[in-house]
C-alpha positions as CSV (number, residue, x, y, z in Angstrom):
1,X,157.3,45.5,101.7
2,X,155.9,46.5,105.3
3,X,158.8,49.0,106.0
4,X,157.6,50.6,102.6
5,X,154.1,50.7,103.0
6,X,154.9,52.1,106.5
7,X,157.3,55.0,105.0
8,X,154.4,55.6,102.3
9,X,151.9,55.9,105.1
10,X,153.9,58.6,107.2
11,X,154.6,60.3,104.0
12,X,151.0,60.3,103.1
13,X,150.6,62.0,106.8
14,X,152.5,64.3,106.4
15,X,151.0,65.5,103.0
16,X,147.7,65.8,104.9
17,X,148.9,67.9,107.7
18,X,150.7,69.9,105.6
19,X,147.9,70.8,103.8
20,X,146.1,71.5,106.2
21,X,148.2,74.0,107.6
22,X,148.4,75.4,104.1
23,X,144.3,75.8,104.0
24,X,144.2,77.9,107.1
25,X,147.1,80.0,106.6
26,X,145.2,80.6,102.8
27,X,142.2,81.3,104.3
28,X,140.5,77.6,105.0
29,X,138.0,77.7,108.1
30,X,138.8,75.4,110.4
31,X,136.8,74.5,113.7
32,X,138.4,77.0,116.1
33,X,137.4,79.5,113.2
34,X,133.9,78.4,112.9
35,X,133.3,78.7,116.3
36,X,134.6,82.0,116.4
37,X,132.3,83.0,113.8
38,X,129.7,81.8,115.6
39,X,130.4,83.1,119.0
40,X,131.0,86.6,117.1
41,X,128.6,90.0,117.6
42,X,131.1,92.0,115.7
43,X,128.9,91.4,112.0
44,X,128.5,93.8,109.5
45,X,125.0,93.4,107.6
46,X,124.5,95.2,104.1
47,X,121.1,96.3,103.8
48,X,120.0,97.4,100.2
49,X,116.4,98.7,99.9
50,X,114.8,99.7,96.8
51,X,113.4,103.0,96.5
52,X,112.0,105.6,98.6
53,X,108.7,107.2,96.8
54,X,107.3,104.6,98.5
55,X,107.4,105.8,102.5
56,X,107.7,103.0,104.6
57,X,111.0,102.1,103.4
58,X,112.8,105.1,105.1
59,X,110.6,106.0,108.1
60,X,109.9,101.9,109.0
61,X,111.9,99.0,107.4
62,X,114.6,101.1,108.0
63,X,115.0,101.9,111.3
64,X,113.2,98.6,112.4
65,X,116.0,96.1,110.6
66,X,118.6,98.7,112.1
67,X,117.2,98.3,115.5
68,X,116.5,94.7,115.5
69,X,120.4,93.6,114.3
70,X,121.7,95.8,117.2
71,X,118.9,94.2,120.1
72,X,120.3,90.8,118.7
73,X,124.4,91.6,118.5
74,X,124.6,93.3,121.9
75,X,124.8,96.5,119.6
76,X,128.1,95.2,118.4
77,X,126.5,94.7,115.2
78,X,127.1,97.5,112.5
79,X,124.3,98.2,109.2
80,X,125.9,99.5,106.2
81,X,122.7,101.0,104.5
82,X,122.3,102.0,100.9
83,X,119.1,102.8,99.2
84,X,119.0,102.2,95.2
85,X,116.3,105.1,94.5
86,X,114.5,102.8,91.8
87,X,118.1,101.9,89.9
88,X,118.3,98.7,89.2
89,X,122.2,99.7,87.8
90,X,122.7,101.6,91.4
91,X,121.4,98.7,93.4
92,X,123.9,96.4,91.1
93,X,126.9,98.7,91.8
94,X,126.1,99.0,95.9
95,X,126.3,95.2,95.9
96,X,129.3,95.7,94.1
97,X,130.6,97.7,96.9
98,X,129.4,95.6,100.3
99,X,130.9,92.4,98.7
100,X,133.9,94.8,98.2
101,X,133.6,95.5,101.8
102,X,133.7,91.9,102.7
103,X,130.1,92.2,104.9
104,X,129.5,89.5,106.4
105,X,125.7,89.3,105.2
106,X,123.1,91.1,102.6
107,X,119.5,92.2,103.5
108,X,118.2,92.6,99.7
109,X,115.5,94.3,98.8
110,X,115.5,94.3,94.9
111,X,114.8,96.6,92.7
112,X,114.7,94.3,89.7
113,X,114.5,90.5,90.8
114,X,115.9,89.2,88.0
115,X,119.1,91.4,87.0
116,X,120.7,91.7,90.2
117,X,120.8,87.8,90.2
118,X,124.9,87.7,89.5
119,X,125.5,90.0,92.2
120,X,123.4,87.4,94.1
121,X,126.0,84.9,92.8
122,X,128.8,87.2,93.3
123,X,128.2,87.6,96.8
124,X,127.7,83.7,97.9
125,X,131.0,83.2,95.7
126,X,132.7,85.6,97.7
127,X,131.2,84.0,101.4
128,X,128.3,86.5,102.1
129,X,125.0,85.1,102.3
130,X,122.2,87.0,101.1
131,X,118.6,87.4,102.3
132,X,116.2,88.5,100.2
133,X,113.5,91.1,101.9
134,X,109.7,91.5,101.1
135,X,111.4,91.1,97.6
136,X,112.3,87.4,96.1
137,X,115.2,87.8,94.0
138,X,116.8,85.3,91.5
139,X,120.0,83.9,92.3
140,X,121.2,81.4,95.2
141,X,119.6,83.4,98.0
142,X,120.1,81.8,101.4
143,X,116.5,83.2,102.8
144,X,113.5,85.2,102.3
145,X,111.0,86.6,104.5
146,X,107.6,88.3,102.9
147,X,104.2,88.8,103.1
148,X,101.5,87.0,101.1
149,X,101.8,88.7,98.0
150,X,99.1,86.8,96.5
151,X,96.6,86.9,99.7
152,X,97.4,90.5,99.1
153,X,95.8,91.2,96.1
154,X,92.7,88.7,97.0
155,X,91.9,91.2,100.5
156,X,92.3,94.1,98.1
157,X,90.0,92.5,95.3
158,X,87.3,90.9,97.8
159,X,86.9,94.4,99.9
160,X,86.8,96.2,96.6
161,X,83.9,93.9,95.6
162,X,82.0,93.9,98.6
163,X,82.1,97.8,98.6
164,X,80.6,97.6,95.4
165,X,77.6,95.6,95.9
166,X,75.6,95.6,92.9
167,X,77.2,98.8,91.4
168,X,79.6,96.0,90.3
169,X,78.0,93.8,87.8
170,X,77.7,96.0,84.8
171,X,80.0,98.8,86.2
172,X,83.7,99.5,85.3
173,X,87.0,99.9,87.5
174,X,90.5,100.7,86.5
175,X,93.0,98.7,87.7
176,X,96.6,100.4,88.6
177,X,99.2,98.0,89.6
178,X,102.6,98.4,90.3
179,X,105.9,97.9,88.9
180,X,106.8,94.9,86.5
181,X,110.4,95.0,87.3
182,X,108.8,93.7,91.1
183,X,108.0,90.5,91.4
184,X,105.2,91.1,94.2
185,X,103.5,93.4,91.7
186,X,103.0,90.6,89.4
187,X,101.7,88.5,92.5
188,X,99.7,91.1,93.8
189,X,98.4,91.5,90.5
190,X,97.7,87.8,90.2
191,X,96.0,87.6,93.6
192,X,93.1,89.7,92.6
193,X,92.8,89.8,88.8
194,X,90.3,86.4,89.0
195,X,88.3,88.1,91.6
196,X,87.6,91.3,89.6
197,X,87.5,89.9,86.5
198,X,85.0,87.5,87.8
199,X,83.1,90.2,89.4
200,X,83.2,93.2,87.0
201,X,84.4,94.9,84.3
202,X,88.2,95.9,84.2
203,X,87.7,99.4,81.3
204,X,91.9,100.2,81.6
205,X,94.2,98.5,83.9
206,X,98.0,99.9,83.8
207,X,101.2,98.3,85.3
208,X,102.8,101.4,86.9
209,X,106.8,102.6,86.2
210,X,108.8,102.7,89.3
211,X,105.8,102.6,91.7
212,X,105.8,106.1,90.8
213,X,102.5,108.1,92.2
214,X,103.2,110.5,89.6
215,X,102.8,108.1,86.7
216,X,99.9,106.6,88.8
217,X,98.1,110.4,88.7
218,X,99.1,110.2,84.6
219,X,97.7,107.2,84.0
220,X,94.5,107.8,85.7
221,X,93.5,110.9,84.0
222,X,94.1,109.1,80.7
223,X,91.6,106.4,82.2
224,X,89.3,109.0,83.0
225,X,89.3,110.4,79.8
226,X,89.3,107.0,78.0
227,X,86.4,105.4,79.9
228,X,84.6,108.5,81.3
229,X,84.0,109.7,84.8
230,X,80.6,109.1,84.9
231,X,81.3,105.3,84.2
232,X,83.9,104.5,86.4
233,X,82.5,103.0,89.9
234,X,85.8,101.8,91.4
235,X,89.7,101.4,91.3
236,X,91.9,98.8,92.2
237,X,95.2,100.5,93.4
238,X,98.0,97.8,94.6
239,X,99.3,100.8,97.4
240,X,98.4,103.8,99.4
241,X,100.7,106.2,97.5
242,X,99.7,105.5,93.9
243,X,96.3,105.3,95.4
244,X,96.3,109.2,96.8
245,X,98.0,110.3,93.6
246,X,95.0,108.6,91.9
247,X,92.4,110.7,94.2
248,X,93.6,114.0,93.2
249,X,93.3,112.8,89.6
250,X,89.7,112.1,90.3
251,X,89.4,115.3,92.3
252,X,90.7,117.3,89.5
253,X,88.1,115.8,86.7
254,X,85.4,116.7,89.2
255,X,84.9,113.4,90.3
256,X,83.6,112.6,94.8
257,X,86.4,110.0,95.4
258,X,84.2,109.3,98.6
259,X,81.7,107.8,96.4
260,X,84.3,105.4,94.4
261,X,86.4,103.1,96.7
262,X,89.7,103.7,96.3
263,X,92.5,100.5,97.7
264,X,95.4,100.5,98.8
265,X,98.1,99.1,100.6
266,X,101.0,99.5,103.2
267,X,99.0,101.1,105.3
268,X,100.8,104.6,105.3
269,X,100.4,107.6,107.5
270,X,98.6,109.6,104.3
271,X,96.8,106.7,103.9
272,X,95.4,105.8,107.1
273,X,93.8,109.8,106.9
274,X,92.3,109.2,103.9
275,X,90.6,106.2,105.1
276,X,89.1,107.9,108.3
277,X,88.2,111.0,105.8
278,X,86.5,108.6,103.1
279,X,88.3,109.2,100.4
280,X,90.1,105.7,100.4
281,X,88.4,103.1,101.3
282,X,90.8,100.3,102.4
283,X,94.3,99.8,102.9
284,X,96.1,96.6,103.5
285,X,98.3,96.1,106.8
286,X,101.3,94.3,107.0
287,X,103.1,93.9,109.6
288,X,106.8,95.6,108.4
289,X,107.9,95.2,112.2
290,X,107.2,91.8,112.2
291,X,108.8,91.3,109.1
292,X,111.6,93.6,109.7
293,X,112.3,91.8,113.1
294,X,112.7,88.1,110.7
295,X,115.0,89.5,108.5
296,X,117.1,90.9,111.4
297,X,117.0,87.2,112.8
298,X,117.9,85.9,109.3
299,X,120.8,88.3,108.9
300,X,122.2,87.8,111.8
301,X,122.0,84.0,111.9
302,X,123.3,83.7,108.7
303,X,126.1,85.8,109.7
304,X,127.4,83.9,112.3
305,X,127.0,80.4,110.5
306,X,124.2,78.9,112.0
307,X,120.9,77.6,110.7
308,X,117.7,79.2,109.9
309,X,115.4,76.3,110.0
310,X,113.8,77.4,112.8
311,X,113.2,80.9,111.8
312,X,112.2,79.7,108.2
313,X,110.5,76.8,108.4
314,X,108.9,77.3,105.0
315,X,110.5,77.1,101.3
316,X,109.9,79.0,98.6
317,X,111.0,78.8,94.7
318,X,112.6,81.6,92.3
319,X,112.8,81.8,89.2
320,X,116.8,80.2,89.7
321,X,116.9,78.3,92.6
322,X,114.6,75.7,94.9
323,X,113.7,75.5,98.5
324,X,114.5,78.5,99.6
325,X,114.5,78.8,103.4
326,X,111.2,81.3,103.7
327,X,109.0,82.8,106.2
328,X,105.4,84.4,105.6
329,X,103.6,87.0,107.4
330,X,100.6,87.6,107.2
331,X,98.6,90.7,106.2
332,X,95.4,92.4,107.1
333,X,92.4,94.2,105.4
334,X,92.8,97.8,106.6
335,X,89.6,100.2,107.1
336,X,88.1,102.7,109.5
337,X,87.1,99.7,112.1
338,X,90.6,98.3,113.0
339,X,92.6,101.0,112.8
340,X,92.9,100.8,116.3
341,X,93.6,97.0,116.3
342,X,96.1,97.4,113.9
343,X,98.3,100.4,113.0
344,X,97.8,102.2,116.6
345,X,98.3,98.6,118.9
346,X,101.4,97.4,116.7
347,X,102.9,101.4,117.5
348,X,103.4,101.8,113.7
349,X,101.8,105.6,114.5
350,X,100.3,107.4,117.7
351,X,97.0,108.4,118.1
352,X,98.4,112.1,117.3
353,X,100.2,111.6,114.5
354,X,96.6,109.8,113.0
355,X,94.1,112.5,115.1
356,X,94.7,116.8,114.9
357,X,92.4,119.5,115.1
358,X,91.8,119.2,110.9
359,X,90.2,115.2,111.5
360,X,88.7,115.3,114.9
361,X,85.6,114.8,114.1
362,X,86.4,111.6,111.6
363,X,88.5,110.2,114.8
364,X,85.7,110.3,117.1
365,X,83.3,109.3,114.3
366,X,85.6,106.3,114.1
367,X,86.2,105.6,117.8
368,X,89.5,106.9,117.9
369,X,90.1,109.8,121.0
């Protein structure tokens, strides 16, 4: 009996080794691997961003994600970049292609949160961990960094209000918001909606296709004609770009865009000059370095199988999936008085690219020489 409970041990042994040796010759990690994976600056990162209509995508989060994964990897690291030009179908079939790849991580930036959820799945299946960017997407994303989309809406709503005064009891706005395929539009959208319903009249309010400033320009001439220039003593826009496309719609039915705030948001190069020339009235400022900079950390991290916890030290929920390792930055109300504490001291832009000969005298007006 002992001789056979000894032969039935070894051959147990042997079983296990053997299949271990099986699992890393099929692939298995195994310590040695891990920590090679770990100690490795040789990652690829996929980086999918939605769109570019709207212009910090190409001229900021861009270059600043680029940057940031090659400051962290000893610029071993390599960014495979793909932009989905408002195609949710596109952005399904680039994911396609980095899993393909075999990239070792995803910075996502969705363009629909909710249909690109398999490819979330597709990629964890196939090893690749994906971070979702300024962007929550469904599926089993393994971070998120953001602003507050909500707090968003409530700067843009309460400095709307305030520049009303008491033109806003009894007067009307119009309320252009942004894209229902993106889930910070709806949380923009929910951010200020109690605040101006509370404090005014909302005559025609639009959720805008693909972010488009085009369809933002359509949609306010229709308002204009629906509710009357004469009557309309403010808009809500959710950014800067739908925002100056809503200007020249205003401009062209004769309307002084200087006498009708005008919000924004993202803080844009266009946008910024409107503000020191009056025609907008506010922007919101969020810090796309600072965020670009986490999700570079993220990416990274992720990559080389360690822990985000003290990067993300927050959770967040989708729609799909609980807990999500997050972190928040926060934003800023945007106007002519902290453009210097803002946009110019974070670098976004220099003092010429905001200042020429054609603003000088809104600059120096404005403290900024």
């Amino acid at each position: 009996m002992r001789r056979a409970a000894m032969a039935g041990s070894a051959t147990a042994m042997a079983v296990l080794l053997a299949a271990c040796g099986s699992a890393k010759q099929s692939g298995g990690s195994s310590d040695n691997d891990s920590k090679k994976k770990s100690d490795s600056d040789n990652i690829t990162v996929g980086l999918l961003l939605p769109e570019n209509k709207t212009a910090r995508y190409e001229s900021l989060d861009r270059p600043l994600i680029t940057q940031r994964i090659s400051d962290l990897t000893n610029g071993k690291g390599k960014v495979v970049y793909e932009n989905a030009q408002q195609d949710a179908t596109t952005q399904t079939q680039q994911m396609s292609t980095l899993i393909t790849r075999k990239v070792d991580v995803i910075i996502l930036d969705a363009v629909d949160s909710k249909s690109i959820a398999s490819s979330v799945q597709k990629a964890k299946d196939a090893g690749i961990p994906v971070v979702a960017y300024d962007r929550l997407a469904d599926g089993p994303i393994g971070a998120y960094t953001s602003f507050d989309n909500t707090e968003v809406g409530r700067v843009q709503a309460n400095a709307l209000v305030q520049k009303l005064g008491s033109k806003a009891k009894g007067g009307k706005i119009v309320m252009m918001n942004g894209a229902i395929t993106d889930p910070n539009a709806k949380q923009f959208k929910d951010g200020a909606m109690p605040i101006l319903k509370k404090a005014t009249t909302i005559a025609k309010q639009y959720d805008t296709q693909d972010w488009d400033p085009n369809n933002a320009n359509s949609n306010m001439a229709a308002a204009i004609q629906a509710v009357g220039a004469k009557n309309i003593v403010g808009v809500y826009s959710a950014n800067d770009d739908m925002g100056g496309a809503i200007i020249q719609a205003m401009k062209s039915a004769g309307m002084d865009p200087k006498a009708i705030p005008v919000t924004g948001q993202d803080a844009t190069l266009a946008g910024v000059k409107r503000i020191l020339d009056g025609t907008q009235f506010m922007s919101v400022y969020k810090s796309v370095p600072q965020e670009a900079s986490i999700a570079g950390q993220l990416a990274v991290a992720l990559a080389q199988g360690k822990s985000v916890d003290s990067i993300a030290s927050d959770k967040s929920n989708s729609n799909t999936a609980k807990d999500i390792p997050t972190k928040i930055v926060p934003v800023v109300s945007l106007t002519k008085s902290n453009i210097k504490d803002t946009v110019l001291k974070d670098k976004i832009y220099k003092l010429s690219d905001i200042c020429t000969t054609a603003n000088a005298a809104e600059c120096k007006a404005a403290g900024l020489e």
